[in-house]
Structure formats: structure tokens, C-alpha cells
C-alpha positions in Angstrom: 103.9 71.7 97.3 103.7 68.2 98.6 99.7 66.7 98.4 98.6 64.1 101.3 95.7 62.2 100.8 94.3 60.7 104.0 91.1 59.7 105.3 90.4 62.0 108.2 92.5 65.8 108.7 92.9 65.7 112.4 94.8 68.6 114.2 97.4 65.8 115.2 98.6 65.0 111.9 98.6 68.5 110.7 101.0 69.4 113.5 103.2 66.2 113.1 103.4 66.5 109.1 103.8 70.1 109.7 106.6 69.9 111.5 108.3 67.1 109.3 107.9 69.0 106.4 107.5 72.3 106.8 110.2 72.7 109.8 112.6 70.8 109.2 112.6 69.6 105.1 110.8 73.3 104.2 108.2 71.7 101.9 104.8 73.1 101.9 102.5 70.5 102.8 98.5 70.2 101.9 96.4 67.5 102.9 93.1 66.5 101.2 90.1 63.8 101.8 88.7 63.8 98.4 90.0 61.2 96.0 89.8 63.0 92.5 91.4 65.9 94.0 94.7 63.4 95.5 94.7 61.9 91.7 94.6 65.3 89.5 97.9 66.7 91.1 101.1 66.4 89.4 103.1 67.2 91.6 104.9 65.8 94.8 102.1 63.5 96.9 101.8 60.3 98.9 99.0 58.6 100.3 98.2 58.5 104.4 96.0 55.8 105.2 94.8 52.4 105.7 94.5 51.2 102.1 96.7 52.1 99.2 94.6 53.8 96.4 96.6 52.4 93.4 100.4 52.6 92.7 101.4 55.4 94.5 103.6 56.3 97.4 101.6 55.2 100.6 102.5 54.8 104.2 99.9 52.9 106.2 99.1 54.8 109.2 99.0 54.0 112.9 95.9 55.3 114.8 97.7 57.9 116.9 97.2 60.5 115.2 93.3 59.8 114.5 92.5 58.9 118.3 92.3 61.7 121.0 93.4 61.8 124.5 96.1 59.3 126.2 96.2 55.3 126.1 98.3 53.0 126.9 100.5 52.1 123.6 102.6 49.0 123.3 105.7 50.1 121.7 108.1 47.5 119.5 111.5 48.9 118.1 112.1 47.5 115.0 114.7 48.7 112.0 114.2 50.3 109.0 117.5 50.0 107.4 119.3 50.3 110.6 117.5 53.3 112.4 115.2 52.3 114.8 111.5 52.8 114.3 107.8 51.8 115.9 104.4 51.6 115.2 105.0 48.4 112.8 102.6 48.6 109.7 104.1 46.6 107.2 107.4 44.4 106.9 107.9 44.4 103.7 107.1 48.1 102.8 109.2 50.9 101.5 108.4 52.0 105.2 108.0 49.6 107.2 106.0 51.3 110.1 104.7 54.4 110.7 107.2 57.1 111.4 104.4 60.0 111.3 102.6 58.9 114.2 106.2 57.7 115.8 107.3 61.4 115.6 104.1 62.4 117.6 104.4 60.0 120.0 108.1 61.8 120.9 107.5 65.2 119.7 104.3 65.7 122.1 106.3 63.3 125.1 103.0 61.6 125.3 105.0 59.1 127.3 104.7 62.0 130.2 101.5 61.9 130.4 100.9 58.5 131.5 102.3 56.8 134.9 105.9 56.8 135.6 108.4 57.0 138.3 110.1 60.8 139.0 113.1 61.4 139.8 114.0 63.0 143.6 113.1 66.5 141.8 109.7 65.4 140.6 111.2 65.2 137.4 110.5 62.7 134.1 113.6 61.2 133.7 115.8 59.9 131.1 115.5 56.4 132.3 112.3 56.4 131.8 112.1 57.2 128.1 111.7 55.0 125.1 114.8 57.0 123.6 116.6 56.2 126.2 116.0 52.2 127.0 116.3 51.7 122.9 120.0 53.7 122.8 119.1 56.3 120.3 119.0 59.3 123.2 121.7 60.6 121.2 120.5 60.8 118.3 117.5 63.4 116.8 115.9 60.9 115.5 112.7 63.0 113.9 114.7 64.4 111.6 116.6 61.8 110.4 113.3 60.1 109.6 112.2 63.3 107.9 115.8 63.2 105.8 115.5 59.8 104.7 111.5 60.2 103.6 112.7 63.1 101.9 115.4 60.8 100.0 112.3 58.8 99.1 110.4 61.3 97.9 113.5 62.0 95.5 113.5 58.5 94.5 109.6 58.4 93.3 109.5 62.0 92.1 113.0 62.7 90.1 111.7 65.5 88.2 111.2 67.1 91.4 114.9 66.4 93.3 116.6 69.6 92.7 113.1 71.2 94.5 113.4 68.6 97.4 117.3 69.0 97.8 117.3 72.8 97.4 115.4 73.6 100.7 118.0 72.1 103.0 118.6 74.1 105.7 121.7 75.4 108.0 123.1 74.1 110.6 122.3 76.5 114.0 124.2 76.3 117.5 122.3 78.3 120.3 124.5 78.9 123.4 122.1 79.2 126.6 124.0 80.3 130.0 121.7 79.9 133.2 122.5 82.2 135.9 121.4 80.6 139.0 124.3 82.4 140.9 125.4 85.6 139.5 128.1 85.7 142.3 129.9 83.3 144.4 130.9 85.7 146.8 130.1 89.5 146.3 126.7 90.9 147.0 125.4 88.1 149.1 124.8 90.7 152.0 125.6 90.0 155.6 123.8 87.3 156.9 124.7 85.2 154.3 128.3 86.0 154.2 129.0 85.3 157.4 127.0 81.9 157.1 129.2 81.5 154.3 132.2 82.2 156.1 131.2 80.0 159.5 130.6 76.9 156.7 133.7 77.3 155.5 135.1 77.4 158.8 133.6 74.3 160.1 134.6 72.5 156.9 138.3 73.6 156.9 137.6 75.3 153.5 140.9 77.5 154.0 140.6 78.4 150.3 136.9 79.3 150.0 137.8 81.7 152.9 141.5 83.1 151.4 139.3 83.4 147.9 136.1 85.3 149.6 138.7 87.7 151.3 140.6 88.9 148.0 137.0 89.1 146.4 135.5 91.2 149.0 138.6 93.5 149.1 138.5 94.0 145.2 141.7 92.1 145.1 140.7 89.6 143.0 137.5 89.2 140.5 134.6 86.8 141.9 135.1 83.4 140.5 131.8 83.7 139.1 131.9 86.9 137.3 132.1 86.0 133.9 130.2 87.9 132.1 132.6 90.1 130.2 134.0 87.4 129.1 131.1 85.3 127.7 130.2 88.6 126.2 133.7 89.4 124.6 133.2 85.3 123.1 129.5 86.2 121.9 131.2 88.8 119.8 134.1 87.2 118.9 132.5 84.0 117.5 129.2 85.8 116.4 127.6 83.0 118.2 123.8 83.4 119.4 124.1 83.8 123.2 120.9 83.6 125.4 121.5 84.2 129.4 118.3 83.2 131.8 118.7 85.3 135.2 117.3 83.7 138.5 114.8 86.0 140.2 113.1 83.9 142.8 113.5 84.2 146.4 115.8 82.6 148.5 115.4 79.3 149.0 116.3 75.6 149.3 117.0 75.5 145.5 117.1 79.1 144.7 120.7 80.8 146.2 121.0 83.3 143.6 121.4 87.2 145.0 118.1 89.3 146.1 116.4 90.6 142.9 115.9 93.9 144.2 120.1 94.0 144.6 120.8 97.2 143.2 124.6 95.8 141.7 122.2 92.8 140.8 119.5 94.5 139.0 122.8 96.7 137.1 124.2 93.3 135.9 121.0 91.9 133.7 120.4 95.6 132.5 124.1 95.5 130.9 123.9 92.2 129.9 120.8 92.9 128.3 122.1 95.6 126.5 124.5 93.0 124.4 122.7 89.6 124.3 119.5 88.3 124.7 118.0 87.4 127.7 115.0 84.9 129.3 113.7 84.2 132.8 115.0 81.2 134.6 111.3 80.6 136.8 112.3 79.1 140.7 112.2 76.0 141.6 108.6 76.4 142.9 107.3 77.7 139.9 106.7 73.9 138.2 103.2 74.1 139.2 102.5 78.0 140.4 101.8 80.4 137.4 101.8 82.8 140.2 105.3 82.7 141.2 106.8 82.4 137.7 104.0 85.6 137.0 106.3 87.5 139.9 109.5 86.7 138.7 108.5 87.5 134.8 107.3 91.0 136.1 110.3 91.4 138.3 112.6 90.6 135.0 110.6 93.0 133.0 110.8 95.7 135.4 114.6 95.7 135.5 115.2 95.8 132.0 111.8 97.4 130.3 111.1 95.2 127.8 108.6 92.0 127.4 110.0 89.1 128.6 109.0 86.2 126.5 111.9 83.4 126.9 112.0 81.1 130.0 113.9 78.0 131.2 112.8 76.5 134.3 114.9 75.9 137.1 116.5 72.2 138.0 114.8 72.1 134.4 111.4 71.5 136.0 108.3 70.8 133.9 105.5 68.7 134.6 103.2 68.3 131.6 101.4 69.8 130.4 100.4 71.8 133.3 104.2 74.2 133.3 103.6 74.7 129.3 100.1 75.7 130.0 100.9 78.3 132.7 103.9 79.5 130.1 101.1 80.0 127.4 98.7 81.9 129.9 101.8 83.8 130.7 102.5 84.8 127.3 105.7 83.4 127.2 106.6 82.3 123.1 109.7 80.7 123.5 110.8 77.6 126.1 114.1 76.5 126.3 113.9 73.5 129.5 113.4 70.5 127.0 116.2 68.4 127.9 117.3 66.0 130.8 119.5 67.0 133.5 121.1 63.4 134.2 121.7 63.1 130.5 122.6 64.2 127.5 120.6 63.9 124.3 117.1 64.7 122.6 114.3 64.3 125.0 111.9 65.3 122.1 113.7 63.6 120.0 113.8 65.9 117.4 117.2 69.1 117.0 114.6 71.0 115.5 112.4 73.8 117.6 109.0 72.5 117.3 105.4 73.9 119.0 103.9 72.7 122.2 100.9 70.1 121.2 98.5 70.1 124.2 96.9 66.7 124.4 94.4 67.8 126.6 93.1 70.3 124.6 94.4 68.6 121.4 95.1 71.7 119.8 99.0 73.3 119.1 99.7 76.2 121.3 101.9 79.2 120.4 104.6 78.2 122.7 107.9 77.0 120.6 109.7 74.7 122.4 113.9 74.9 121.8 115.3 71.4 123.0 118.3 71.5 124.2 121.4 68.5 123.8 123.4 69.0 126.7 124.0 70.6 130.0 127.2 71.6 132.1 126.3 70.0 134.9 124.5 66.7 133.8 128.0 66.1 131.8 130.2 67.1 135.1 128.0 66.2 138.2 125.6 63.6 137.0 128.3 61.7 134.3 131.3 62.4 136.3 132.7 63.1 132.9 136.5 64.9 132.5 136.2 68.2 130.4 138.0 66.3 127.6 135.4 63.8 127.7 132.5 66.0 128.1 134.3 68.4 125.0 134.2 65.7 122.9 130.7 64.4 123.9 128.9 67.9 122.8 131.2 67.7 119.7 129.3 63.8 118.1 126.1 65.8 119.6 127.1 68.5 116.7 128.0 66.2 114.4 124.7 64.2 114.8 122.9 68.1 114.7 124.9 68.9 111.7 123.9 65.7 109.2 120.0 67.3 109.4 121.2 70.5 109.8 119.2 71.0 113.0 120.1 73.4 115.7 121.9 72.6 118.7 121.3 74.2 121.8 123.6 74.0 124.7 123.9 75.1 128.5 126.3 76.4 130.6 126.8 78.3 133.8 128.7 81.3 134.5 130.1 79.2 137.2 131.8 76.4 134.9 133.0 78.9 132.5 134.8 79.9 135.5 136.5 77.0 136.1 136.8 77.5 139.8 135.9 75.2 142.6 134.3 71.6 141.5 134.8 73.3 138.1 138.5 73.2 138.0 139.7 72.2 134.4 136.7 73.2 132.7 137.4 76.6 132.2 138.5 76.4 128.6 135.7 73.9 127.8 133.6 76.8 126.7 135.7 78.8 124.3 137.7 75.6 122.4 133.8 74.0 121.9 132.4 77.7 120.5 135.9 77.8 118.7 135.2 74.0 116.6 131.5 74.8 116.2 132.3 78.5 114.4 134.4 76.3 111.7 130.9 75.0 110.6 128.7 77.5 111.2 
């Protein structure tokens, strides 16, 4: 067990050193105020505060994670041997700032609780972020920090190393699909195939219309119907598959099929039967518990069980007001923490982590899942080929896989299909499950 002695045990720095080293380095952590009790332990321990106590290992702490509610923060990147860092304590130090309260500061997205510009979706965006001005977007950053304290710990506690070293973990890939469409063509009932069909017209889509008529006529499978497929890959690479179904009404934002389509209600009761599955909340849902409390009870209706995994739609969260409605909702498990117009680690961290409510400064049962990257950011948002966006996911692993973190990826079931402005990315899917099963 690792001992901290610190001047004041505030529900911030349990959940950040929690997370640090219980989540990711799997080291029981304690924490203690009393001096005699910090001296008397043998074993693994390091000193929190503003004043070293002797000899020992001691970080000098920011006041982050001793203040409550939000304030403005001025934020300087500097290096500690080459990765970037804030919350400067001390140049000279072993560690040179503070990468505790640093971790909090990105874990909790404090920096989306004060002012900033949104995006045309109401949306925090990447620009905005200190990850992604300072280039390390890419990069989980948390738990590198956590890897290379954990290296220091080794250093100052040798008799302890094969303890420290032996509760690495395993690399994890999640694969998320998002079915905001279930079909491109079938089941959209009359009203809106016809609509479709008069578009189509007036655009001189003679393909969408040759494609809707061999579709409609059981000629040909709809583009977007791939869900045997993503099942038969599930199986085949024994890979961890989540799919979030669409159940809000029609909309703007929301195309997908009626949820009380009989052949739609059919599809998420088989799919559940093989893979687990979430809600995808509307678009409206952002700030109305209401809606998403519909669509969770709709979801649960069809397939009888709780329904406790969500992804928001367009990836919509405005905090900490969307978390909050998730926790009244009784959802335990999130999976919208990500970017849509690029890839990377919004949290900062590859590691699932709890919701910290600064409002309430308390750490809620909702687990967050970040995610790395997104279909559509790569194809729509990047313009990026299918080679390039292939190999883009793959450094994302590679980064995942030095910390042995999880990465979490989405696709559609219409870019599996490769079909339409998906043309060329319908192998994308399988050859990146295919690379990431050699090192799972």
C-alpha cells in the first residue's frame, strides 16, 4: 500500500490520486494528516504538500485540489523530460510541477465549466482545449504521468519494484457502433420514402433511386444492414462490441426509423441477444432528462432488461448538467467523452475514470469511457482517406498500448457499409479489429 501524507484530505485529491493509482497503476493508496503516522510506515509513501518533511519523496502541491468551485487558472506548459506538464512548483525538482492537480484539471474538464466559444452544435470543442492548443490531443497523457511516477517510485523504493511492476495492466480495445440509422432505405414508411425518392429525383441521384428499388424489392441487402456482419466480426475476433440504438423522434438531427417499428424493435431484440447494447439519447436530450427518461424506457421496453449505457447523440454534453440527468437516470456507464471534429483524449486520460461533479464536489457513480476516435470526425470533419484514417486509429493504439489503457472506438453501421460518401471504407473496420486482435 502506497502512504500519502498531506495537509488536508479533500474529496478532490482522493478522486484524482485514486484514479492515478488505483485505476490505472493498481496500487492501493492511503492518505494521512498525522505526521508520526506518515514517518512509522515502511513501506511505499511520498509526501503531498507545501513543505517537505525531511528527505523523503515530496511533490509540492498546487491549490486545485484544496480549493472548491471554479476559477480562473492561468495555465503554463512546461517539460518534464520532454512531456508536457502545468501547475509549475519547482524547476529544479524530481517533478517539476504538479501533475496531481494537472490530472484533475483534465480529468474533471474543469476547462468546461468556465466561458468558451461552442461549436454550431452547442458543443465544447477541441479548439478550445488546453490538449489541443499544446499538441498532446493525441496523447493520454494522465497515464503516462501515472507510468513515469510509478518509475519513480521504483527508483526511491527498489525493495518494492517487483510489487510496483507486477500490477501492470492489459491493454483493452472497446468497439462502440452508433446506430443513428438502422436503414438507409427499408422501413422508412411512406411518407418518407417517397420524400426520399422526390430528393433524389430533384438531385439526379439515379443511383440512390436504382439502389432504393433493388432494396425495396428484396433484390439487394440495404446498404446499411450490417449487422450480421459486425456480429459474425464480434465473434470472430472476440472483440468487446457495444451498439447504442437511436430512439428519439423524428427530427432535424434524429432520421433514424420510428421506435415502435415492429422490423425496428425485432432488430435491437436480436442484436441484443449477441452483444451488448446502450441508448444513443436524441439530439434534444443535452439538457432534457425527460426526453432521454423516454427513450431509456422505450429501449428497455423492447428488449426487457435495465438499460444503463448511453452515448449522446452528435456527442452532446453540456457539463455538468447531461452527467447529472445521466446519474438521476441511473445510468452507470457513459461512453460520449470524445470530440467529434477530432481525434484524441478529451479527458486526457485512456483510462475509464468517474464523473467528478464540481458543483457538488463529490464523485458520482457515473464511469465515464472516453473514447479516441470516431468514423465520421476522421472521414467528414478530417477529410481523411481510409488509409489515412486506418493508420491514424493504429498510433492511437500504439499510444493506448504503452500504458496499457483501453481504447474505445466508434463506428456506424453505415461506414462499415462502405456505401455512398463511405465508399472505400468498407474494409476499414475488419483490417483495424484484425491488427488490434494481434495485441490483445
Amino acid at each position: 500500500m502506497l502512504l500519502v501524507y498531506t495537509h488536508k484530505i479533500t474529496p478532490r485529491l482522493t478522486y484524482t490520486f485514486r484514479h492515478i493509482f488505483v485505476r490505472i497503476l493498481h496500487i492501493e493508496v492511503n492518505f494521512t494528516t498525522k505526521i508520526e503516522e506518515f514517518i512509522a510506515h515502511e513501506g511505499l509513501k511520498f509526501s503531498y504538500t507545501k513543505q517537505p518533511l525531511g528527505s523523503e519523496l515530496f511533490i509540492k502541491c498546487n491549490d486545485l485540489l484544496f480549493n472548491q468551485g471554479i476559477d480562473y487558472l492561468e495555465i503554463n506548459i512546461v517539460s518534464w523530460e520532454e512531456l508536457p506538464c502545468f501547475f509549475q512548483t519547482n524547476f529544479s525538482a524530481e517533478v517539476p510541477c504538479d501533475l496531481f492537480a494537472a490530472s484533475f484539471y483534465l480529468i474533471s474538464r474543469y476547462e468546461e465549466y468556465l466561458p468558451h466559444v461552442k461549436d454550431q452544435y452547442e458543443r465544447f470543442p477541441a479548439s478550445e482545449s488546453l490538449a489541443y492548443q499544446h499538441k498532446f490531443l493525441d496523447k493520454p497523457i494522465i497515464d503516462i504521468w501515472a507510468y513515469k511516477f510509478r518509475d519513480l517510485l521504483i527508483s526511491h523504493f527498489e525493495d518494492f519494484s517487483e510489487e510496483l511492476i507486477s500490477t501492470e495492466r492489459k491493454f483493452n480495445y472497446i468497439s462502440t457502433i452508433d446506430i443513428d440509422s438502422a436503414y438507409q432505405f427499408k422501413h422508412k414508411g411512406f411518407t418518407r420514402s417517397v420524400g426520399g425518392i422526390l430528393k433524389d429525383i430533384l438531385q439526379f441521384n439515379l443511383n440512390n433511386i436504382w439502389q432504393r428499388f433493388l432494396v425495396v424489392f428484396n433484390i439487394r441487402r440495404d446498404p446499411f444492414d450490417m449487422y450480421k456482419k459486425l456480429l459474425l466480426m464480434k465473434k470472430k475476433y472476440n472483440v468487446r462490441t457495444i451498439f447504442f440504438f437511436l430512439l428519439g423522434d423524428y427530427s432535424t438531427f434524429d432520421k433514424n426509423i420510428s421506435p415502435g417499428n415492429s422490423k425496428y424493435k425485432l432488430l435491437i431484440k436480436d442484436i441484443a441477444d449477441y452483444a451488448e447494447v446502450g441508448l444513443h439519447p436524441s439530439y434534444f436530450t443535452m439538457k432534457n432528462d425527460l426526453k432521454t427518461k423516454k427513450e431509456k424506457r422505450i429501449l428497455e421496453s423492447i428488449v426487457n432488461f435495465p438499460i444503463t449505457r448511453s452515448r449522446q447523440h452528435y456527442l452532446r454534453i453540456e457539463l455538468p448538467e447531461t452527467y447529472q440527468n445521466l446519474v438521476d437516470l441511473e445510468i452507470k456507464e457513459e461512453y460520449s467523452m470524445g470530440y467529434a471534429s477530432h481525434y484524441g483524449f478529451r479527458a486526457s486520460t485512456c483510462t475509464p475514470f468517474y464523473f467528478y461533479d464540481i458543483d457538488f464536489e463529490i464523485q458520482t457513480p457515473l464511469k465515464v469511457f472516453p473514447f479516441a476516435a470516431m468514423d465520421t470526425t476522421l472521414n467528414d470533419y478530417l477529410n481523411f482517406t481510409p488509409k489515412r484514417a486506418f493508420n491514424t486509429i493504429l498510433k492511437l493504439a500504439k499510444e493506448v498500448k504503452k500504458v496499457d489503457g483501453t481504447l474505445i472506438t466508434i463506428f456506424h453501421n453505415e461506414s462499415v457499409g462502405g456505401s455512398g460518401r463511405w465508399r472505400g471504407w468498407g474494409k476499414l473496420y475488419e483490417s483495424l479489429l484484425i491488427e488490434l486482435n494481434k495485441v490483445l
